[in-house]
C-alpha positions in Angstrom: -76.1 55.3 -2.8 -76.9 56.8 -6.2 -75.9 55.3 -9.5 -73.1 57.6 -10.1 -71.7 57.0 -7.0 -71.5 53.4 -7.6 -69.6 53.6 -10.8 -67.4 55.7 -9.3 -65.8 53.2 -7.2 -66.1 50.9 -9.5 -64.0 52.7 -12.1 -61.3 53.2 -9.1 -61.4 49.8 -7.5 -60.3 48.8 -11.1 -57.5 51.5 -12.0 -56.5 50.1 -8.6 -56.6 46.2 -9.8 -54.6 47.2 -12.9 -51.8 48.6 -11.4 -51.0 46.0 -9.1 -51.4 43.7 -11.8 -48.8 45.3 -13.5 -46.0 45.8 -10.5 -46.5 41.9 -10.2 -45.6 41.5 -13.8 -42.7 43.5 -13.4 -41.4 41.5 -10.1 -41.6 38.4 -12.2 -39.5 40.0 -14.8 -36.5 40.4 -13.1 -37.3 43.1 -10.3 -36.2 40.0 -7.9 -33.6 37.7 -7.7 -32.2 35.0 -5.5 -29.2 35.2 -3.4 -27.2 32.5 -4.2 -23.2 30.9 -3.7 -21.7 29.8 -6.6 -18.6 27.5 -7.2 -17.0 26.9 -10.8 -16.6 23.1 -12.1 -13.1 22.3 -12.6 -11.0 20.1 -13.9 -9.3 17.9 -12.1 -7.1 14.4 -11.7 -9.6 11.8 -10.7 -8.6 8.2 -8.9 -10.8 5.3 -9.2 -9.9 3.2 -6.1 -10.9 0.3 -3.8 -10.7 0.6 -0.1 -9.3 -1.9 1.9 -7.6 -3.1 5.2 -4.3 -5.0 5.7 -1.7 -4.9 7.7 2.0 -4.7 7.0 4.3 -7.3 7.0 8.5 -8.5 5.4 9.2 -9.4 2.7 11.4 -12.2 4.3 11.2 -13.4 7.9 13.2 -16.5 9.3 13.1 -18.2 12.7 17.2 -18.6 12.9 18.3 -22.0 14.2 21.6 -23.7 15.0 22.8 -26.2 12.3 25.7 -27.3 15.1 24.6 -28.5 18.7 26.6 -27.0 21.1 26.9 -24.3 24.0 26.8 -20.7 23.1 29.9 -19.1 23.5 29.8 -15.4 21.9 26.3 -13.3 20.8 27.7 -10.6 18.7 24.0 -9.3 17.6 22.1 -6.4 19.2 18.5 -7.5 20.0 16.5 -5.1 17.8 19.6 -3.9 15.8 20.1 -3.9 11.9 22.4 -6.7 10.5 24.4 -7.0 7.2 23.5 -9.6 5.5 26.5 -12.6 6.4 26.9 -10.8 10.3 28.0 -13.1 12.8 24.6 -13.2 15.3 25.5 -16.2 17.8 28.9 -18.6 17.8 29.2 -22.1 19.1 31.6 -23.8 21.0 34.3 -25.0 18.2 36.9 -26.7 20.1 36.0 -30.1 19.7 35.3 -29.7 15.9 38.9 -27.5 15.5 40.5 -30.6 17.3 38.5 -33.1 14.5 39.6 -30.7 11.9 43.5 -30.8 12.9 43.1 -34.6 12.9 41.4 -34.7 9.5 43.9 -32.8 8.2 46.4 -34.8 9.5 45.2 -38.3 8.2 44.6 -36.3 4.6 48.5 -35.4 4.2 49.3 -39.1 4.9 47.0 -40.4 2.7 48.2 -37.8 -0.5 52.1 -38.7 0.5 50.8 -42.6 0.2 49.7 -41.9 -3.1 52.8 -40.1 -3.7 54.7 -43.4 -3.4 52.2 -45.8 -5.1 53.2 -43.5 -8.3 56.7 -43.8 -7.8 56.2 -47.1 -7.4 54.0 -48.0 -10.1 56.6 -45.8 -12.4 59.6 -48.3 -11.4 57.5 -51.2 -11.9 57.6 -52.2 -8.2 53.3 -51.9 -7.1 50.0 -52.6 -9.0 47.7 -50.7 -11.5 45.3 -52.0 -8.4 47.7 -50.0 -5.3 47.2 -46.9 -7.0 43.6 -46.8 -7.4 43.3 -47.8 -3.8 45.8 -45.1 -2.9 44.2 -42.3 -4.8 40.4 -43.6 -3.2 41.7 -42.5 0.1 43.2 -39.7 -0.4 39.9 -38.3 -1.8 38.2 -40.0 0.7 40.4 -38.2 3.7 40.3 -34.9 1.6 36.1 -35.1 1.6 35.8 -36.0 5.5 38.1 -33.2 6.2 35.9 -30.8 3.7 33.1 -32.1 5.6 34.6 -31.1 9.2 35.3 -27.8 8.1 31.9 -26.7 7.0 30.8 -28.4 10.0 33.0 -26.2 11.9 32.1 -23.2 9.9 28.7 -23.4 10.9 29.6 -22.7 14.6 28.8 -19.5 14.2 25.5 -18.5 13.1 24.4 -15.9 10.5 22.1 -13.2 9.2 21.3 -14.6 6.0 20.0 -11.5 4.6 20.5 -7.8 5.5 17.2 -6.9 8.4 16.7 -6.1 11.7 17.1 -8.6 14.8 14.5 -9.1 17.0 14.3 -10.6 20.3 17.3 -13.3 20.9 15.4 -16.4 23.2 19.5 -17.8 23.8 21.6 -16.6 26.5 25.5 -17.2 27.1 26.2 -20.5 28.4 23.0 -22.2 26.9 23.2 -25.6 25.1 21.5 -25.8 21.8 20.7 -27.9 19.1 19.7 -28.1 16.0 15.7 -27.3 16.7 16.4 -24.5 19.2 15.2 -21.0 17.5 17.4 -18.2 18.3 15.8 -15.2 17.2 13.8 -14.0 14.3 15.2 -11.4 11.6 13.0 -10.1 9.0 13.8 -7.5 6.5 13.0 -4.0 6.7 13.7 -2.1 3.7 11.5 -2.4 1.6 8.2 -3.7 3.1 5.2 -5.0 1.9 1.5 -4.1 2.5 -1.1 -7.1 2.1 -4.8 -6.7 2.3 -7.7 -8.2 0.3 -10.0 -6.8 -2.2 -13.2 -8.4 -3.1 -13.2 -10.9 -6.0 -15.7 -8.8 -8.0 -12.6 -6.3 -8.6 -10.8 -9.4 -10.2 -10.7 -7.9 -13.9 -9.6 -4.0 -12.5 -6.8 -5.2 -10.2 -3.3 -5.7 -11.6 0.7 -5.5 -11.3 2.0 -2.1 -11.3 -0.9 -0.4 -9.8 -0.5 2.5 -7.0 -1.7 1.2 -3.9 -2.0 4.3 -0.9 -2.3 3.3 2.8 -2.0 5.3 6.4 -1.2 3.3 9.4 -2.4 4.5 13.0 0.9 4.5 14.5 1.8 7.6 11.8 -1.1 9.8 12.4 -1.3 11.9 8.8 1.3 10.6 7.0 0.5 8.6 3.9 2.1 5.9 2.3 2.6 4.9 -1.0 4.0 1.3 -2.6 3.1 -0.5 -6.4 1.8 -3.6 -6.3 3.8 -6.4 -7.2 1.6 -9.6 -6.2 -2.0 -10.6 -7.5 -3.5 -13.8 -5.8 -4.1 -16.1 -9.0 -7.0 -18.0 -7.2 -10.0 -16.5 -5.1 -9.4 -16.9 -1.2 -12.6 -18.8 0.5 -14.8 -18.6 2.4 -15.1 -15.1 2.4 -14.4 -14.9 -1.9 -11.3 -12.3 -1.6 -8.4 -11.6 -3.4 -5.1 -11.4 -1.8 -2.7 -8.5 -3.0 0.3 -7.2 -1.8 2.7 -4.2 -3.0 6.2 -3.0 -1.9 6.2 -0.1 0.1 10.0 1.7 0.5 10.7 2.3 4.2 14.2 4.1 4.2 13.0 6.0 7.4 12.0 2.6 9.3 8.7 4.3 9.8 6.8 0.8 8.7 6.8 -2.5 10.9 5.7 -5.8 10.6 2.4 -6.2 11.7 1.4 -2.9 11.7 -2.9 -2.1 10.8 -3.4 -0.1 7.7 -6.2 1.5 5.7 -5.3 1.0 2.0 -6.5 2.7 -1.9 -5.9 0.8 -4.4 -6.1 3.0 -7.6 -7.3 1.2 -10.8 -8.2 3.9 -13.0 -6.5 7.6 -13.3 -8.2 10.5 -15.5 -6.3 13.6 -15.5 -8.8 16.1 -17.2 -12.2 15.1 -14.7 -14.9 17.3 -13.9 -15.6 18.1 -10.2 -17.8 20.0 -8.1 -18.5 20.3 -5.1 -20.0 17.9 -3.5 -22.9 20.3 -1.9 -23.9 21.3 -5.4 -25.8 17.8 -6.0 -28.9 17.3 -5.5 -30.7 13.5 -4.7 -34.3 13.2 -6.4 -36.2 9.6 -6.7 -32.7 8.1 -7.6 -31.3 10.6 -9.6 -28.9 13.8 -9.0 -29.3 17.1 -9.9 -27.4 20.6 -10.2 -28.2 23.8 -10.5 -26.0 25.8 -13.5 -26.5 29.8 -13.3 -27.4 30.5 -17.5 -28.0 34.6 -17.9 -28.6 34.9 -14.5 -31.0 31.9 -14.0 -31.1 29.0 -12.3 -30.9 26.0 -14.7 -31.8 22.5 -13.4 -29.9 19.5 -15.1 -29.4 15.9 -15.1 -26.0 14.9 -13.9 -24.4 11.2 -13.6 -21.8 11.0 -10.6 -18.7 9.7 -10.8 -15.8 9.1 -8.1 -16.5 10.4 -4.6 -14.2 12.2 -2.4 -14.0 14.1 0.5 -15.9 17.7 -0.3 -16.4 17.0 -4.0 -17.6 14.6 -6.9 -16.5 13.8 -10.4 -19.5 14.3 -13.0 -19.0 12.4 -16.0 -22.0 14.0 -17.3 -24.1 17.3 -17.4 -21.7 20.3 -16.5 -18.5 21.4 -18.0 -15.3 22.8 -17.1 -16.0 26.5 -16.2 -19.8 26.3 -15.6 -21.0 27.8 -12.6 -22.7 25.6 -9.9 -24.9 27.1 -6.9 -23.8 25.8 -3.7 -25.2 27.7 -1.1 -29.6 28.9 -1.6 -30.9 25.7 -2.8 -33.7 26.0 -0.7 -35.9 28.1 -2.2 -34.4 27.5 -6.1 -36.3 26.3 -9.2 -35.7 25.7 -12.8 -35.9 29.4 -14.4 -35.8 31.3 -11.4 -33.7 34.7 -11.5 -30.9 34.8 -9.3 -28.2 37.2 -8.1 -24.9 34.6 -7.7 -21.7 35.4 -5.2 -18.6 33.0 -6.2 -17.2 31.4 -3.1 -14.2 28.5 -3.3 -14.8 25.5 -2.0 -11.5 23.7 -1.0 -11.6 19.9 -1.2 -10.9 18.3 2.4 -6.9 18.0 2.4 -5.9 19.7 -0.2 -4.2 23.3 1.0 -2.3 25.7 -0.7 
């Protein structure tokens, strides 16, 4: 090949060199970008909370027993039934006291019209300072036994004493009871309690008045909400727990004693929180990461996390309200990198319009 021939395709080999050189440059300058989703940081009402589980249970509950032996005459109560608080729920054969009343009553009238005398008496000179203090000692002394008969009798028939429900009555007409026979169990029901226990590490968060949420299995997405009213002073052991409890209102009678529940206990509230979503972050060698979209590039920052929830985060630090975060294309995005950004919305799990 001659000389000439050679430089030829030299020269051209290097036009040819040049000019790819130069469409690369202009690629890197913008001539492609990166699909990517994009969701805007809001701002948002953020719960710190503990999780917990509990169980319902009344605020009072009392095993009913007779105060008067005696056969059961009369059961007025419904098993399972609301009772007024003072309801008649069982009544006890009262003859025998009645009779004991009558008699009492009786021996009380003679006694006050002996001390009627002794004070005529004592007025006309004709009975002792001594008569009438022995006179007016049994008069009160008739008047207390027949006081004494009457609450006796009085407490023949048994009763609610509070407003609740009834539960199962364990008496049946005709039985003979005394005073350690239980009769059936009435607990409140409106309001109710929830009680569950928090670890004792929360001890300085956890207070009266706080909002405590809780579903129960047996009301499948339905959620509950009561303020607690009871702090355990002391740390339960072995297992270093504290026990708390909050009133829950239950005008439906939705809520039973006994029932399982899952229970937040919210211990901090801010209104004004910045979220995103929670497939915006990204976990590197212990730390998280976003992605902000700045003139159309990618920008890699920093971010400390805050409260988690279901399809988002709270980010105390590193994005603000408004600011663009990618969501979807992650894959193949670096710091700098150009990118072409579609906004999607990304609704929070729960929350609908």
């Amino acid at each position: 090949m001659s000389v000439m021939r050679i430089l030829a395709v030299g020269l051209l080999g290097g036009l040819v060199a040049c000019n790819g050189a130069k469409a690369g440059e202009d690629a890197g300058a913008g001539g492609f970008a990166l699909p990517v989703e994009v969701a805007v940081a809001r701002q948002d009402t953020v719960v710190d909370a503990i999780q917990a589980t509990g169980q319902i249970e009344a605020i009072q509950a009392t095993d009913l027993q007779p105060e008067i032996e005696g056969r059961v005459v009369a059961i007025p109560m419904t098993e399972g039934g609301e009772v007024a608080k003072g309801a008649p729920l069982f009544r006890i054969d009262d003859q025998e006291l009645k009779a004991e009343v009558a008699r009492a009553e009786a021996d009380r009238d003679l006694k006050e019209q002996a001390l009627v005398r002794t004070r005529q008496l004592l007025a006309q000179n004709a009975a002792a300072i001594s008569d009438l203090e022995r006179a007016d000692a049994e008069a009160r002394s008739a008047q207390a036994s027949l006081d004494l008969l009457k609450l006796r009798l009085s407490r023949t028939t048994v009763r609610a004493p509070f407003a609740g429900i009834a539960g199962q009555r364990l008496v049946s007409l005709g039985d003979y009871v005394t005073t350690s026979t239980k009769l059936v169990t009435v607990r409140t029901i409106d309001p109710m309690r929830v009680a569950f226990t928090v670890p004792e590490r929360y001890a300085g968060v956890v207070r009266k008045g706080q909002r405590a949420s809780f579903q129960v299995a047996a009301v499948p997405g339905e959620e509950f909400t009561g303020k607690v009213d009871f702090v355990s002073p002391g740390v339960q052991l072995p297992a270093r727990t504290l026990l708390i409890k909050a009133l829950v209102p239950n005008g439906r009678r939705k809520l039973q004693a006994g029932m399982f529940i899952e229970a937040r206990l919210a211990t901090a509230v801010r209104p004004r929180a910045i979220v995103v979503p929670e497939e915006s972050v990204l976990a590197l060698q212990g730390q998280y990461f976003v992605f902000v979209i700045l003139d159309g590039k990618a920008a890699r920052r920093a971010v400390t996390l805050g409260v988690r929830s279901p399809g988002e985060v709270e980010v105390n630090s590193g994005v603000d309200a408004g600011e663009q975060v990618v969501v979807g294309g992650l894959e193949m995005l670096q710091d700098g990198a150009p990118v072409k950004a579609t906004v999607v919305e990304r609704k929070p799990a729960g929350k609908t319009e």
